[in-house]
DODO-420831 format. One record per residue (C-alpha): x negated, z, y negated; residue number from 1; residue in one letter. Coordinates in Angstrom, 3 decimals. Layout:
BEGIN
- X,Z,Y,NUM,A
...
end
This chain:
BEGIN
- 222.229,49.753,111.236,1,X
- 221.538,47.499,108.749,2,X
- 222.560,49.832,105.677,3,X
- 220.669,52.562,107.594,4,X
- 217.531,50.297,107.871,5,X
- 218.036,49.199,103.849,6,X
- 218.009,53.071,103.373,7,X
- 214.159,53.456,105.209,8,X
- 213.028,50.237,102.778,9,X
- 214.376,52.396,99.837,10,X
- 212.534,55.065,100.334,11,X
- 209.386,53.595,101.094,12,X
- 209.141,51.662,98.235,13,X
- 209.959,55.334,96.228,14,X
- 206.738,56.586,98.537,15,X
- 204.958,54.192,97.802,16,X
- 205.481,54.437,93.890,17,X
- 205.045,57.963,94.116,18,X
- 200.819,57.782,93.862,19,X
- 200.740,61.279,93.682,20,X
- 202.475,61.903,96.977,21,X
- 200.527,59.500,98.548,22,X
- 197.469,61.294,97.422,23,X
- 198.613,64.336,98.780,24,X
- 199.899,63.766,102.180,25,X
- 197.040,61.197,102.767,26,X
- 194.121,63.327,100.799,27,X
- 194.863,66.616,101.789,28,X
- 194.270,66.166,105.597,29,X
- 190.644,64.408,104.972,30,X
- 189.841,67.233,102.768,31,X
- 191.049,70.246,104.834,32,X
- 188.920,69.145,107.765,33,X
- 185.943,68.155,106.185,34,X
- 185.924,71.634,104.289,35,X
- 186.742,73.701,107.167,36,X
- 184.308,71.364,109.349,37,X
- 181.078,71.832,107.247,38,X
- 181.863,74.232,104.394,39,X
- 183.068,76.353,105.998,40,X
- 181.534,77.442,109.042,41,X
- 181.486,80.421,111.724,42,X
- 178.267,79.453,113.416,43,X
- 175.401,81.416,112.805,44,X
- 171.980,79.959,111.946,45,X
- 168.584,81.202,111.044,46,X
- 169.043,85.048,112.210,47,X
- 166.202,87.007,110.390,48,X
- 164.593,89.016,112.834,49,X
- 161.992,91.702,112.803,50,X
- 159.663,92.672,115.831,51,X
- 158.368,96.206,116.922,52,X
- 155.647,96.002,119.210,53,X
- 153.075,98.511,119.903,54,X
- 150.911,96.382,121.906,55,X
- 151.047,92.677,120.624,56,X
- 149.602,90.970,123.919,57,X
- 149.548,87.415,124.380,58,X
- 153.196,87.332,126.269,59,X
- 154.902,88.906,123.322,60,X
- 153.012,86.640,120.985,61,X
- 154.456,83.313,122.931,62,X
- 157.742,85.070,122.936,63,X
- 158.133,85.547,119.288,64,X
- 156.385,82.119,118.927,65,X
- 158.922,80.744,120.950,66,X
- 161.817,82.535,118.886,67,X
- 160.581,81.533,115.865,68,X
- 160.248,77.844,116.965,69,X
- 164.111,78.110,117.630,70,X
- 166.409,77.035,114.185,71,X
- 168.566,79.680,115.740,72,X
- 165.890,82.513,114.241,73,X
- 163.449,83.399,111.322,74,X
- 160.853,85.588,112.359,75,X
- 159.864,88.050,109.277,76,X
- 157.571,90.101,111.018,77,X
- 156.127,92.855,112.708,78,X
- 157.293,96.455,111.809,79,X
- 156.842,99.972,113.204,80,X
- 159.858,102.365,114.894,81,X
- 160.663,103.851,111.753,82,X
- 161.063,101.219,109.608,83,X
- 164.303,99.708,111.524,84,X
- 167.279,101.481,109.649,85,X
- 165.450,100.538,106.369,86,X
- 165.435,96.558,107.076,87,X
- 168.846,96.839,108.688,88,X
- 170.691,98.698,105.847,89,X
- 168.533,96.622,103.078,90,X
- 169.784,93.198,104.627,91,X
- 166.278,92.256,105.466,92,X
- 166.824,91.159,108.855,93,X
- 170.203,91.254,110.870,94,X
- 168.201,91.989,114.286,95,X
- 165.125,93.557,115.335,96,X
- 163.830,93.511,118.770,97,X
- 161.963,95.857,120.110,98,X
- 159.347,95.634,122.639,99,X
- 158.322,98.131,125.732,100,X
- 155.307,99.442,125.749,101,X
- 154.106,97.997,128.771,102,X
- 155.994,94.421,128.540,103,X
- 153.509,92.726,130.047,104,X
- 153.849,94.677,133.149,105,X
- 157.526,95.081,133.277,106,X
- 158.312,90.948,132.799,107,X
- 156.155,90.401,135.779,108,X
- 157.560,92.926,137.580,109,X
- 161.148,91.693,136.584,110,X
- 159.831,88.407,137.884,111,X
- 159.445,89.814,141.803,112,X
- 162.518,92.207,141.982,113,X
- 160.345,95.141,142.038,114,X
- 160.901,97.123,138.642,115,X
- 164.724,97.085,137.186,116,X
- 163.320,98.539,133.738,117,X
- 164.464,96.902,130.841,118,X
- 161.213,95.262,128.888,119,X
- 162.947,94.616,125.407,120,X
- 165.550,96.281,123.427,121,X
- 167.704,94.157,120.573,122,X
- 169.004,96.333,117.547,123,X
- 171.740,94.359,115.736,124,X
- 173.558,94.933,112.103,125,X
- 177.239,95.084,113.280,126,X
- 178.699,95.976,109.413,127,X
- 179.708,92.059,110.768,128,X
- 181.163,92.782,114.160,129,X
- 181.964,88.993,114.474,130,X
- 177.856,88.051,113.744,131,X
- 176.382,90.649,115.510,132,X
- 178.589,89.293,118.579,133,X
- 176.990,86.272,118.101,134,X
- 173.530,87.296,117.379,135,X
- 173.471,89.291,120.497,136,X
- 174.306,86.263,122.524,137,X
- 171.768,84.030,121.061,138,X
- 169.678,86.936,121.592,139,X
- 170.352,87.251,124.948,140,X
- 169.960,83.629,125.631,141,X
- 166.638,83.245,124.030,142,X
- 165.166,86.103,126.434,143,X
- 166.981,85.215,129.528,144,X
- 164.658,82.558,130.491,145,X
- 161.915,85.327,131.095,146,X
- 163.990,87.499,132.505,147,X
- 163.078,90.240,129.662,148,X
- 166.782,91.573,129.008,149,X
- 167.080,93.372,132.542,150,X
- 164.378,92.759,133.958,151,X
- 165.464,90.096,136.379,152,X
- 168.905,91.803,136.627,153,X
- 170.267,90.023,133.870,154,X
- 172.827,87.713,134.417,155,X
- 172.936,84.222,133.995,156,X
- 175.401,83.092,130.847,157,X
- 176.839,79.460,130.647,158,X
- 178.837,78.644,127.563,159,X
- 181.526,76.390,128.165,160,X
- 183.244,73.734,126.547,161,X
- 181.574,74.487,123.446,162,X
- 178.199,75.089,124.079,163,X
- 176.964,75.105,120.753,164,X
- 179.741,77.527,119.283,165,X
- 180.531,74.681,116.310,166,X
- 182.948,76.647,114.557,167,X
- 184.248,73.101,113.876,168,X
- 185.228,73.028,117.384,169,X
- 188.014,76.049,116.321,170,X
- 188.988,75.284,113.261,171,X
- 190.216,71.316,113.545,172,X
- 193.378,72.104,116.002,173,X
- 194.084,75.028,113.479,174,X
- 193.895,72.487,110.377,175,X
- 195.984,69.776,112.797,176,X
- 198.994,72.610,113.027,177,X
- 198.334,73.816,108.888,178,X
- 198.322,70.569,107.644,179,X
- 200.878,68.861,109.368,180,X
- 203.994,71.613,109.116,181,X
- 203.054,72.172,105.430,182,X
- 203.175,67.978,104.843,183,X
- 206.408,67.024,106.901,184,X
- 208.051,70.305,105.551,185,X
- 207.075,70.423,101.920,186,X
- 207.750,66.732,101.524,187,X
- 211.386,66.340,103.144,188,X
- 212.184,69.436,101.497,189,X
- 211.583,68.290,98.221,190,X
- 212.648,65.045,98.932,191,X
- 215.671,66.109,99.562,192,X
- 216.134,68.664,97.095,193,X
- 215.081,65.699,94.156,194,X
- 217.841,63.825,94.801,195,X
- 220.126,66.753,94.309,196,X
- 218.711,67.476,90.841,197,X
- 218.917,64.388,90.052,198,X
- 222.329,63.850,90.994,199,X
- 221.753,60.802,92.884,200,X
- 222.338,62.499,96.618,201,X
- 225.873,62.407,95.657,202,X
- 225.456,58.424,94.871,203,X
- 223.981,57.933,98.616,204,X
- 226.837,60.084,100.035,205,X
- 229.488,57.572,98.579,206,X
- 227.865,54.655,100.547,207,X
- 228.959,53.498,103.609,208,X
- 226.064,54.877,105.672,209,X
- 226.540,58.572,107.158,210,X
- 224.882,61.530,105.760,211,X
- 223.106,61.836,109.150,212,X
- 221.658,58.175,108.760,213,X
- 220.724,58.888,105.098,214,X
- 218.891,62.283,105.852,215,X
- 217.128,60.360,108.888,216,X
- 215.886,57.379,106.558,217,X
- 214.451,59.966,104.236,218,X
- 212.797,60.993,107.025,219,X
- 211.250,58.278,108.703,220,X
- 208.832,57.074,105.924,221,X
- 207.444,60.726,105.449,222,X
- 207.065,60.821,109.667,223,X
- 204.732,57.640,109.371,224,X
- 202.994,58.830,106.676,225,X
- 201.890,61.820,109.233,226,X
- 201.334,60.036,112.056,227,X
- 198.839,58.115,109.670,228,X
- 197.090,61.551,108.490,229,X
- 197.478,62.296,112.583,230,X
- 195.710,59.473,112.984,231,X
- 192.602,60.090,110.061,232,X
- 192.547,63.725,111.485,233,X
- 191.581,62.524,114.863,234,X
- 189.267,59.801,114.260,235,X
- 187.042,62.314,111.874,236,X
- 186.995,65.388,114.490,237,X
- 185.518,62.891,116.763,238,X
- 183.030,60.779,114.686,239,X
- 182.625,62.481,111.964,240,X
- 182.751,66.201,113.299,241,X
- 181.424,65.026,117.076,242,X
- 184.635,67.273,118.500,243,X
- 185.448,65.594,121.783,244,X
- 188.762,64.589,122.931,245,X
- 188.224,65.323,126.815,246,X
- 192.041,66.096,127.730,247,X
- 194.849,63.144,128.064,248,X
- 194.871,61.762,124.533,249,X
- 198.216,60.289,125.537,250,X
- 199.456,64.324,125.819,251,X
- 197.644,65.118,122.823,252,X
- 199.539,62.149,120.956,253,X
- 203.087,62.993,122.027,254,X
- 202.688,66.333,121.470,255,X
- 201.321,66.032,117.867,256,X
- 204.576,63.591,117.782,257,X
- 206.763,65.940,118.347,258,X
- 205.567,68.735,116.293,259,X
- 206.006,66.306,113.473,260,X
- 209.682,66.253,114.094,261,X
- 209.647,69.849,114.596,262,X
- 207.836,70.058,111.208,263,X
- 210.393,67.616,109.360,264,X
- 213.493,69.654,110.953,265,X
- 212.107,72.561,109.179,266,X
- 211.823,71.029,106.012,267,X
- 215.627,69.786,106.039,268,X
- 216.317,73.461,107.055,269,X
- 214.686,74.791,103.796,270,X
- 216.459,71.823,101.409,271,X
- 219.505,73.461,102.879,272,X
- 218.174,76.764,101.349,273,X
- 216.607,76.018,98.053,274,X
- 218.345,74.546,94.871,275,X
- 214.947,73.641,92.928,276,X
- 211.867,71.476,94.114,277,X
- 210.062,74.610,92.780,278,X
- 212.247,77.131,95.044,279,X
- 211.320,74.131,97.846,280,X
- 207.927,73.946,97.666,281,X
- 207.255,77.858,97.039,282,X
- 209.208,78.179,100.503,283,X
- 207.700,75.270,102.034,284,X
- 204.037,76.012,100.869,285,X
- 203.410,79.407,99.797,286,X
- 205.842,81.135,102.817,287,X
- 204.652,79.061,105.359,288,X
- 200.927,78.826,105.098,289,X
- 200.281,82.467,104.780,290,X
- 201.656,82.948,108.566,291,X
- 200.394,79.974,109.903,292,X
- 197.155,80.853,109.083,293,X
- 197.400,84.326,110.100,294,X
- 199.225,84.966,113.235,295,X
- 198.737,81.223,114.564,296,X
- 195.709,81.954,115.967,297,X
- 193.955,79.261,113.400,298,X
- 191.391,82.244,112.399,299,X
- 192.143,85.495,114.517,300,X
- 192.720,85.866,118.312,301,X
- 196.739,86.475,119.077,302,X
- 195.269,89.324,121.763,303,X
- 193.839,90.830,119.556,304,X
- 196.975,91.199,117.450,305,X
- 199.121,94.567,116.985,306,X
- 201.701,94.096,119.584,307,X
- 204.114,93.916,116.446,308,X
- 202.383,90.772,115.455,309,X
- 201.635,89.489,118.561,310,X
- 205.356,89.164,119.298,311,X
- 206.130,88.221,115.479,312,X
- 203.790,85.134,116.128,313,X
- 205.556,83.792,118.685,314,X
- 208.446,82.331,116.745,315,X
- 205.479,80.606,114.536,316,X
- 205.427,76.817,116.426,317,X
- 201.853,76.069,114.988,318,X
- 200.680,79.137,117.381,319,X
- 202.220,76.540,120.290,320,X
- 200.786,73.342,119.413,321,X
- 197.090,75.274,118.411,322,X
- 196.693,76.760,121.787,323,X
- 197.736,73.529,123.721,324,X
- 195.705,71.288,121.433,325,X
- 192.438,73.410,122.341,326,X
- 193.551,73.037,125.885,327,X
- 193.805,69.247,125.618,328,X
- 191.123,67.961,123.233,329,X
- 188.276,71.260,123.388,330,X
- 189.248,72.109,127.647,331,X
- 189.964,68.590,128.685,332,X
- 192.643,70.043,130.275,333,X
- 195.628,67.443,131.734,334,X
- 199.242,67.316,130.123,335,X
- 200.775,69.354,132.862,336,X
- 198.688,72.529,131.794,337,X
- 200.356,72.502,128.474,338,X
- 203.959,72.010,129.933,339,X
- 204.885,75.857,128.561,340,X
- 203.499,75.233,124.911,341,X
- 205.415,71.636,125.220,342,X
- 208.933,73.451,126.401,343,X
- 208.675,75.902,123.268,344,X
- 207.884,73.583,120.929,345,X
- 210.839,71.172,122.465,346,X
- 212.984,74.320,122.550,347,X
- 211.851,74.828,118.907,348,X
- 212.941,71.743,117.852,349,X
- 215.982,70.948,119.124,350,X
- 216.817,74.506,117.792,351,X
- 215.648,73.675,114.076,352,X
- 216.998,70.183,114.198,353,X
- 220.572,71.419,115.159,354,X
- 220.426,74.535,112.947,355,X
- 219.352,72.219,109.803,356,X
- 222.034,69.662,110.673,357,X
- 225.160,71.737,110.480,358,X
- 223.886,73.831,107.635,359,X
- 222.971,70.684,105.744,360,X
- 226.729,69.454,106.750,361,X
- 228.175,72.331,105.094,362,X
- 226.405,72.457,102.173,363,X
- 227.367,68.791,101.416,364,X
- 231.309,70.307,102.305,365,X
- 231.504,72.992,100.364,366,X
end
């Protein structure tokens, strides 16, 4: 123990020397959130909007008053019937809403139960199927109060857990499962991998200490280092990004924990693969993020997936750990609802740490 525990000091003081790999597994997390929390962003904001109305009565004057009032929308005017394709397909306006002839009389109808007439009709740009989505809801929402969608049949809509829609909300779990399995794996890979070019793994072999304990010291330092970023990450969703932590932070915790030692498992797998810290860190970071960020669910849906992908994504662990970190920190959902996500990812990992083990063992053998 105490040769293994001389082994951790070693290679903390070689971290710790090694300013540029402090800057990048302690930089790289506080950048990646704060860029994907206010660069860039899904939520939509000032929706130019257009108005038809034949008769512009006092009630459709407070409506559009009311609209514009909102930061959600930027009222550009009033236009005729057949001037709606042309400010649609010019990029004028994203929306225009039309009102009935006879508003007046159909809201206060709509307000008894006694006309089921729709009084206003929205006409939305969808060459953005993902904005016109949402500026149909905000749509919806601004006339619902009147009752002016159906009439008084609309229904009533209640966003939850995210009320707003901050796309910030979304994309800090996805950055939690990027950044973390591209630090702990592109690190210990090339950690590893160093030493070989160097020559100097074969130097550590000699010593009295086991491989296993020298692999695991290597390891330990770059673990802390994440549970450090783990750390920043969460303390500038919350105060910095307002995203709340409403689940069991002490799930949320473990679970990040072990996905960091799923994480560093994979990146003693790839050392066992790659000869060069360039081979290492093209496997580590180029291979890695491209799937991550595409069938993890960081951007896109998984049901909405080909069925192809859909089943291709579930041997990606970030998919795991994004879902049940949106169950525990956006749902404020308890530990036990994340118990399947938690077996995969344990099943995961003792799976990877096995696998890299024994090929790492023969490598060093042959």
């Amino acid at each position: 123990m105490s040769g293994f525990l001389h082994f951790v000091k070693k290679e903390t003081l070689h971290i710790l020397r090694d300013r540029r790999t402090m800057l990048i597994v302690l930089l790289m997390p506080v950048v990646q959130v704060l860029l994907f929390g206010f660069a860039i962003s899904t939520e939509v904001n000032n929706i130019p909007f257009f108005a038809v109305a034949p008769h512009r009565t006092e009630a459709v004057r407070q409506q559009i008053e009311r609209m514009n009032a909102n930061p959600y929308f930027s009222f550009k005017g009033y236009i005729d019937q057949k001037r709606i394709d042309r400010v649609l397909r010019s990029g004028q306006a994203a929306a225009v809403v039309v009102f009935a002839d006879d508003y007046d009389r159909l809201v206060e109808g709509a307000a008894v139960g006694a006309i089921d007439e729709a009084a206003v009709q929205f006409v939305v740009d969808a060459s953005n199927p993902n904005n016109a989505g949402t500026d149909l809801i905000y749509l919806q929402q601004a006339f619902l109060g009147d009752g002016s969608v159906a009439a008084g049949s609309a229904p009533a809509v209640r966003i939850l857990y995210n009320p707003q829609m901050k796309s910030s909300y979304n994309f800090v779990p996805g950055i939690m499962g990027l950044i973390f399995i591209l630090i702990c794996a592109m690190m210990t890979s090339v950690s590893i991998v160093r030493e070989k070019e160097s020559g100097t793994m074969e130097v550590l072999l000699v010593s009295p200490v086991r491989p296993i304990w020298i692999i695991s010291a290597k390891m330990i330092p770059y673990f802390l280092l994440s549970c450090l970023a783990l750390a920043t990450i969460l303390l500038l969703a919350h105060y910095v990004l307002g995203v709340p932590m409403s689940g069991s932070m002490v799930g949320l915790v473990g679970l990040s924990l072990l996905y960091l030692v799923l994480s560093l498992a994979l990146g003693l797998f790839i050392s066992t693969v790659s000869h060069t810290q360039v081979v290492a860190i093209l496997v580590s970071g180029m291979l890695l993020m491209l799937p991550v960020i595409m069938l993890s669910g960081m951007l896109f849906p998984v049901e909405n997936m080909p069925g192809i992908l859909r089943a291709l994504s579930c041997v990606i662990p970030a998919r795991w750990y994004i879902e049940a970190v949106r169950k525990l920190m956006i749902g404020g959902q308890p530990f036990v609802a994340v118990w399947q996500e938690s077996a995969i990812l344990l099943a995961m990992t003792v799976v990877l740490v096995v696998v890299a083990l024994k090929k790492f063992n023969d490598k060093l053998e042959s």
